[in-house]
TORVO-12764 format. One line per 5 residues: number of its first residue (from 1); for each residue x, y, z of N, C-alpha, C. Coordinates in Angstrom, 1 decimal, always signed. Example, Ala and Ser with C-alpha at 12.3 -4.5 7.8 and 13.67 -1.06 7.14 Angstrom:
BEGIN
1 = +13.2,-5.7,+7.8,+12.3,-4.5,+7.8,+13.2,-3.3,+7.8; +12.8,-2.2,+7.1,+13.7,-1.1,+7.1,+12.9,+0.0,+7.9
***
This chain:
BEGIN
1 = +88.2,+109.1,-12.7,+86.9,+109.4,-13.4,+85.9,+108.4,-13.0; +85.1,+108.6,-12.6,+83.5,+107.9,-12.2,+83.0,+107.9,-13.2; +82.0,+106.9,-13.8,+81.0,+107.2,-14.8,+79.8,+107.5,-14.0; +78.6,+108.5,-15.2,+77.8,+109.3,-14.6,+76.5,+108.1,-14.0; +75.7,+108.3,-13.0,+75.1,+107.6,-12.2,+74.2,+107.0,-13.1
6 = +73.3,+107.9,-14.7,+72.4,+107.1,-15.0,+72.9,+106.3,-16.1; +74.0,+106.0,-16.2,+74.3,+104.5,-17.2,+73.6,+103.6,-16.6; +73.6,+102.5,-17.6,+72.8,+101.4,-17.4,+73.8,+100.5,-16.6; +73.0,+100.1,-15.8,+74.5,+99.1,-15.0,+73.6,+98.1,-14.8; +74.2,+96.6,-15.8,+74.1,+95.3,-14.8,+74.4,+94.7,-14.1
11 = +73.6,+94.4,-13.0,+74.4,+93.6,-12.1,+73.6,+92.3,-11.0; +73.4,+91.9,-12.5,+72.6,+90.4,-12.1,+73.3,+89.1,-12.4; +74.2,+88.4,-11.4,+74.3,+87.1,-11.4,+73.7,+86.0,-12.6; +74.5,+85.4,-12.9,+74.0,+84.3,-13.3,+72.6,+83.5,-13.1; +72.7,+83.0,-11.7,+71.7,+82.8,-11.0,+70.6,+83.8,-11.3
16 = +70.5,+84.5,-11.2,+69.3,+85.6,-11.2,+68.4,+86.1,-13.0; +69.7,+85.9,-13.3,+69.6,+85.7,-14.8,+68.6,+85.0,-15.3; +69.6,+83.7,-15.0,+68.2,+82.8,-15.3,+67.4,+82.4,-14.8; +66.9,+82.8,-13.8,+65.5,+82.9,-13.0,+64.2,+83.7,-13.6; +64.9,+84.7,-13.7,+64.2,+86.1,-14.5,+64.3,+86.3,-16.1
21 = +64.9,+85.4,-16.7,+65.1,+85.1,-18.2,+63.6,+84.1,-18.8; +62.6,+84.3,-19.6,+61.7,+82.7,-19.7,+62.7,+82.4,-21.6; +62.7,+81.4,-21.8,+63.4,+80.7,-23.1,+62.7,+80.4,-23.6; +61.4,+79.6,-23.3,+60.3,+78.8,-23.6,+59.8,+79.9,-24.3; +59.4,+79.3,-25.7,+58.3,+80.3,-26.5,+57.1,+79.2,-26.6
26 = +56.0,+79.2,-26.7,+54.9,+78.6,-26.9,+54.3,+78.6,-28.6; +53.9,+77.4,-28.9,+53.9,+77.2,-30.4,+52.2,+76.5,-30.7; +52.0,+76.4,-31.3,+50.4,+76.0,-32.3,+50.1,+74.9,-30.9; +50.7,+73.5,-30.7,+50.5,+72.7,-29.8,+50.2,+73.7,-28.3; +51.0,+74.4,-27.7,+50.6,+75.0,-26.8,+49.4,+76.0,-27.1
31 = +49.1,+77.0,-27.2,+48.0,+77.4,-27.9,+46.5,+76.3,-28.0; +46.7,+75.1,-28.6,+46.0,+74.1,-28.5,+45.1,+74.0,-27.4; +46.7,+73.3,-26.3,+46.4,+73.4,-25.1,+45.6,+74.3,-24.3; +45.7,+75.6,-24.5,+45.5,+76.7,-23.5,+44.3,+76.8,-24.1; +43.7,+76.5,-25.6,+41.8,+76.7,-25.5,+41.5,+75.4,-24.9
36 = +41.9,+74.6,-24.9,+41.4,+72.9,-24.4,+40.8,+73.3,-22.7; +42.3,+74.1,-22.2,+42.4,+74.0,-20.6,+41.1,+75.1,-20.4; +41.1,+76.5,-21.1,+40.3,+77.1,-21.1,+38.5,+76.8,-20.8; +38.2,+75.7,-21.6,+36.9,+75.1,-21.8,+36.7,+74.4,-20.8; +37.8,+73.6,-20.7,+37.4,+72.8,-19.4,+36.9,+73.2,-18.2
41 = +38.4,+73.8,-17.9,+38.1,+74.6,-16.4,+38.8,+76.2,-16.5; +37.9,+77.1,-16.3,+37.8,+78.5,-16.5,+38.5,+78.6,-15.2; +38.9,+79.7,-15.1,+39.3,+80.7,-16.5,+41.0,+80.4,-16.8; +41.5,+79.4,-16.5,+42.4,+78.7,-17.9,+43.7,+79.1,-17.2; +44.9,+80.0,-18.2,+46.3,+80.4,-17.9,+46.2,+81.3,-19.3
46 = +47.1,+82.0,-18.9,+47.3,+82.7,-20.1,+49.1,+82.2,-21.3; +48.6,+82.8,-21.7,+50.1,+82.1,-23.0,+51.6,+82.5,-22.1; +51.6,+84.0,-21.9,+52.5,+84.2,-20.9,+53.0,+83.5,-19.6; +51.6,+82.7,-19.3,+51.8,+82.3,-17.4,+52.5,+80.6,-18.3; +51.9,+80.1,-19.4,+52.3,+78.9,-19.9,+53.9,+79.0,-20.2
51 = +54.6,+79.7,-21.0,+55.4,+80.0,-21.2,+56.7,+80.0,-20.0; +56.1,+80.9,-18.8,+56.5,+81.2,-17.5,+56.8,+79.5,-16.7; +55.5,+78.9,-16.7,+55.4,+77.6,-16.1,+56.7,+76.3,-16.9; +56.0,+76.4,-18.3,+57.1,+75.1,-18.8,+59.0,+75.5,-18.9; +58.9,+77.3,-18.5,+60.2,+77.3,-18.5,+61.0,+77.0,-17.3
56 = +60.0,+77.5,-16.4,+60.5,+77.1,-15.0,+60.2,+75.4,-14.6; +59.3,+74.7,-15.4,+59.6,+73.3,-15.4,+60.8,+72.8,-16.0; +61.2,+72.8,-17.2,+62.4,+73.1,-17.6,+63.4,+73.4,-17.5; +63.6,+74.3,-16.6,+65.0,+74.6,-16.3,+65.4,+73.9,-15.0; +64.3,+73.4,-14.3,+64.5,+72.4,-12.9,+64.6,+71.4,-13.5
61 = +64.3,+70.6,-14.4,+64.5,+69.3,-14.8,+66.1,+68.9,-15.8; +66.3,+70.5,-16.2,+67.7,+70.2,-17.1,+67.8,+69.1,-17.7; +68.9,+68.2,-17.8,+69.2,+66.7,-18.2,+68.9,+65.7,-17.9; +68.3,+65.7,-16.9,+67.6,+64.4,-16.4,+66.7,+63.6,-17.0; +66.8,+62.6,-17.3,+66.0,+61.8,-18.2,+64.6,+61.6,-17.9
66 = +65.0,+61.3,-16.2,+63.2,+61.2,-15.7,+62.7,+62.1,-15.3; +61.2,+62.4,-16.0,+60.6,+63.2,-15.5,+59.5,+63.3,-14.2; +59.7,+64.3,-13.1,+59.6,+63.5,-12.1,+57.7,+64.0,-11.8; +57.0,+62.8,-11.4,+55.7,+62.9,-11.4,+55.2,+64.3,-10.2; +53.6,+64.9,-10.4,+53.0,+66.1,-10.1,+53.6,+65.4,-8.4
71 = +53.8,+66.5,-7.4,+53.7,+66.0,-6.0,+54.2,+67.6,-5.3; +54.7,+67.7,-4.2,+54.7,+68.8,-3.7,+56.1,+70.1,-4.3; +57.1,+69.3,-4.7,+58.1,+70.3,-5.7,+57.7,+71.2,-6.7; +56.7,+70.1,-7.5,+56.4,+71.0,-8.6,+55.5,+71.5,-7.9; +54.4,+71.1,-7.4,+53.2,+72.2,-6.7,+54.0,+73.4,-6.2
76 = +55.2,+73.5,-5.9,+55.8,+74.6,-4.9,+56.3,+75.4,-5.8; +56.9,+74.8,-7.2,+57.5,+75.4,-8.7,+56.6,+76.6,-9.1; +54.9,+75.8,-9.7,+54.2,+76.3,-9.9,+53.4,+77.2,-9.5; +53.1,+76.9,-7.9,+52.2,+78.1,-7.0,+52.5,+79.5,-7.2; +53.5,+79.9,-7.3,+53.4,+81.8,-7.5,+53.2,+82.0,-9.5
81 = +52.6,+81.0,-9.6,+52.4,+81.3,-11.4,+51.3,+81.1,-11.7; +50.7,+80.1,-10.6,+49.5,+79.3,-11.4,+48.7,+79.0,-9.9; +47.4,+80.2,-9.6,+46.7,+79.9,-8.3,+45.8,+78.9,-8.3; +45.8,+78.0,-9.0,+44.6,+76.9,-9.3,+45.5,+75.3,-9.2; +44.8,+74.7,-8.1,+45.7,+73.2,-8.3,+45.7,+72.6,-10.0
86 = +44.1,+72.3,-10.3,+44.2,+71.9,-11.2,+45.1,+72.5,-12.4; +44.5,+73.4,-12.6,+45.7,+74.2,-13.6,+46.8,+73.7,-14.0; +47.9,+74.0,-12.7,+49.4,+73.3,-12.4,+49.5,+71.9,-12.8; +48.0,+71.0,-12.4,+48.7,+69.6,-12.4,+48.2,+69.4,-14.3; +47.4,+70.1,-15.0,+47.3,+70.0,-16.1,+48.5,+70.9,-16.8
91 = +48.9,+71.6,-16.6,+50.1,+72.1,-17.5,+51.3,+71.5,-16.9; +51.6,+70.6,-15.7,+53.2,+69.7,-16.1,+52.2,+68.0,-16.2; +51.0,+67.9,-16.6,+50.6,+66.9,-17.4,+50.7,+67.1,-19.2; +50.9,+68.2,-19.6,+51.2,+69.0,-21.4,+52.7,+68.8,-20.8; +53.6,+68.9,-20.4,+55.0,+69.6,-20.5,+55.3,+68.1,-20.1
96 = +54.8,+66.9,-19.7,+55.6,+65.5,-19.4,+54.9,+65.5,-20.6; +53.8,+65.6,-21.8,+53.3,+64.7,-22.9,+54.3,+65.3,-23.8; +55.0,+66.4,-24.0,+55.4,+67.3,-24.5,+56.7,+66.8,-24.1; +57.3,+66.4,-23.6,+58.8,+66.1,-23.3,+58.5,+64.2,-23.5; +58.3,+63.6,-23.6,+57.6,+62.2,-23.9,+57.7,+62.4,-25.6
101 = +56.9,+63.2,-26.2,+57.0,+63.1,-27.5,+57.5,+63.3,-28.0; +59.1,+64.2,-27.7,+60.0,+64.7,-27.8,+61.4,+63.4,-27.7; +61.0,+62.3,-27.1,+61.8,+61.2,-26.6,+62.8,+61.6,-25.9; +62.2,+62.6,-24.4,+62.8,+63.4,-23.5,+63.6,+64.0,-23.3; +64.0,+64.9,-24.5,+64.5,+65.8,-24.7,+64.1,+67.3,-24.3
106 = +65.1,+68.2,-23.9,+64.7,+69.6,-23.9,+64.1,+70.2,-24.7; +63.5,+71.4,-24.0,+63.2,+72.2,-24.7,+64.0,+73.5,-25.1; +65.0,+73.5,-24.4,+65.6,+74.9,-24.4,+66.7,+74.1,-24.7; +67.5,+74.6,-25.5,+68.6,+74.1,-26.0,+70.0,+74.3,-25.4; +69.9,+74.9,-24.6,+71.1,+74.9,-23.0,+71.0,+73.7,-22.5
111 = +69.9,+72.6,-22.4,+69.8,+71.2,-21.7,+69.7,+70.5,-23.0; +70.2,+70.6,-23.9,+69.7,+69.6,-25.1,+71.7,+68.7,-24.9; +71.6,+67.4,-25.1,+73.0,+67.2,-25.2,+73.8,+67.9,-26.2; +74.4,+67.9,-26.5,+75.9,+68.6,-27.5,+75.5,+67.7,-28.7; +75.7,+68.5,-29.7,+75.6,+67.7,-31.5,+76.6,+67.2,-31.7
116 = +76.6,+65.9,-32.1,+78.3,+65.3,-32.5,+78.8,+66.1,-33.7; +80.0,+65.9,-33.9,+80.7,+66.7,-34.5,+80.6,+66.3,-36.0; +80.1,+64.7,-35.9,+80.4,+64.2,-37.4,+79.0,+64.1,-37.8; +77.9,+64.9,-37.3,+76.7,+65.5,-38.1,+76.8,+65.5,-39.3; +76.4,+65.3,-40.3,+76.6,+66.1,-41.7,+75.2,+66.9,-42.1
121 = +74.1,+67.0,-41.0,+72.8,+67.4,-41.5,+73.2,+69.3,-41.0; +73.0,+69.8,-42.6,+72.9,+70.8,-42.7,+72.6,+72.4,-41.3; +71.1,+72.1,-41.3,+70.3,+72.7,-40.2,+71.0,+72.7,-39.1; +72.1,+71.7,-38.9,+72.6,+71.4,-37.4,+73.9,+72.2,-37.6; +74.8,+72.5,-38.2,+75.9,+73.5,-38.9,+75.6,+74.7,-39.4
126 = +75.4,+74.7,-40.7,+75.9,+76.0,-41.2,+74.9,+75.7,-42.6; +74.2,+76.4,-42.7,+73.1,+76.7,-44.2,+73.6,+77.3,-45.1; +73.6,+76.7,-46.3,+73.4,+78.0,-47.9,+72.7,+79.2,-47.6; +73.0,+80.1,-48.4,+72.3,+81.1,-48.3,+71.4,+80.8,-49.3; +70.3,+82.0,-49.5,+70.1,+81.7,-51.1,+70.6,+81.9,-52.5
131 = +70.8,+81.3,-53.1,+71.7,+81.1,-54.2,+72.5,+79.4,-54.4; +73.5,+80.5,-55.1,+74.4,+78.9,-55.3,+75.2,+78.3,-54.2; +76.0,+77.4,-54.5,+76.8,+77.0,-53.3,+78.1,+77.6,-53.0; +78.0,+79.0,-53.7,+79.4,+79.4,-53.3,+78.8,+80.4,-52.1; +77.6,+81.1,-52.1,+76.9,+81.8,-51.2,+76.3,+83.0,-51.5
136 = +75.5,+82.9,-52.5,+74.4,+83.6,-53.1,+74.9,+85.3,-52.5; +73.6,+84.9,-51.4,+73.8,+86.4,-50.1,+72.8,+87.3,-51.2; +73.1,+88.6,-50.2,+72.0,+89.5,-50.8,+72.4,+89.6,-52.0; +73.9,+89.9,-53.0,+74.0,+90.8,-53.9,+73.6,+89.6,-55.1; +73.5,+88.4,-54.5,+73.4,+87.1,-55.6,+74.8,+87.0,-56.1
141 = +76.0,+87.5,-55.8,+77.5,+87.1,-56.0,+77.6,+85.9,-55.2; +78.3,+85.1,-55.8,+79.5,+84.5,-54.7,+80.4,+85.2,-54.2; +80.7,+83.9,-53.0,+81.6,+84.7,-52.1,+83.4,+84.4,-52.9; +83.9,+85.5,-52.9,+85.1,+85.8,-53.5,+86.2,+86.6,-53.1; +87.5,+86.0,-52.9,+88.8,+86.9,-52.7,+89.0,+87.5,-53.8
146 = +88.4,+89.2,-53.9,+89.5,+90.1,-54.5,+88.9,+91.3,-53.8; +89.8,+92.2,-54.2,+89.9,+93.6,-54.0,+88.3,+94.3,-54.0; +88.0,+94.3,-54.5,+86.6,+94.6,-54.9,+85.2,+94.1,-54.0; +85.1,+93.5,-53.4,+84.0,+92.4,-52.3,+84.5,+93.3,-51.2
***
């Protein structure tokens, strides 16, 4: 038995995946940026092409601690995203102040090191729900073994 031709078939690699995947969402600080870049020098980048840029900065830099200064890699990263030199060299000048402030850490949590184990901060594990501590949840029950749940 064949399955019929118009199922959905993927068949994208890894590699390709994350090429064609962006992770990077853009937040109040970026936004910031993009009226700042805007005024300066017209006509700017859009939130999409930003997003597009610091992820593909990002995903080249992975774990590496140092961030490596503007020169012809990144000019080569950025050229099919961003037709303006300046542009490029002002948005991985935001994405090094942006990774600097961060005490150069990721942004995408695929390159962030591993959480030790003996965390005890909540946010980093497992959260209450609302309610009490046995776990609220929608019905406002706790969570309980019997027949009934």
């Amino acid at each position: 038995m064949r399955p019929p031709s118009h199922y959905i078939v993927f068949d994208k690699n890894d590699e390709e995946l994350e090429r064609t995947t962006v992770e990077y969402v853009a937040d109040f600080t970026d936004e910031r940026f993009l009226t700042d870049l805007a005024t300066r020098s017209p006509p700017g980048i859009s939130a999409d092409t930003l997003e597009r840029g610091m992820d593909a900065l990002e995903k080249t830099q992975s774990r590496s601690p140092t961030l490596p200064p503007y020169g012809p890699p990144i000019r080569a990263l950025l050229a099919p995203l961003i037709p303006f030199d300046a542009a490029r060299k002002e948005l991985h000048r935001h994405w090094v102040a942006r990774r600097t402030e961060r005490g150069g850490r990721s942004f995408l949590r695929l390159h962030q090191p591993p959480v030790s184990p003996g965390n005890t901060d909540p946010p980093v594990a497992f959260r209450r729900r609302d309610g009490a501590a046995g776990g609220g949840g929608r019905t406002g029950r706790g969570r309980q073994n019997t027949y009934d749940n």
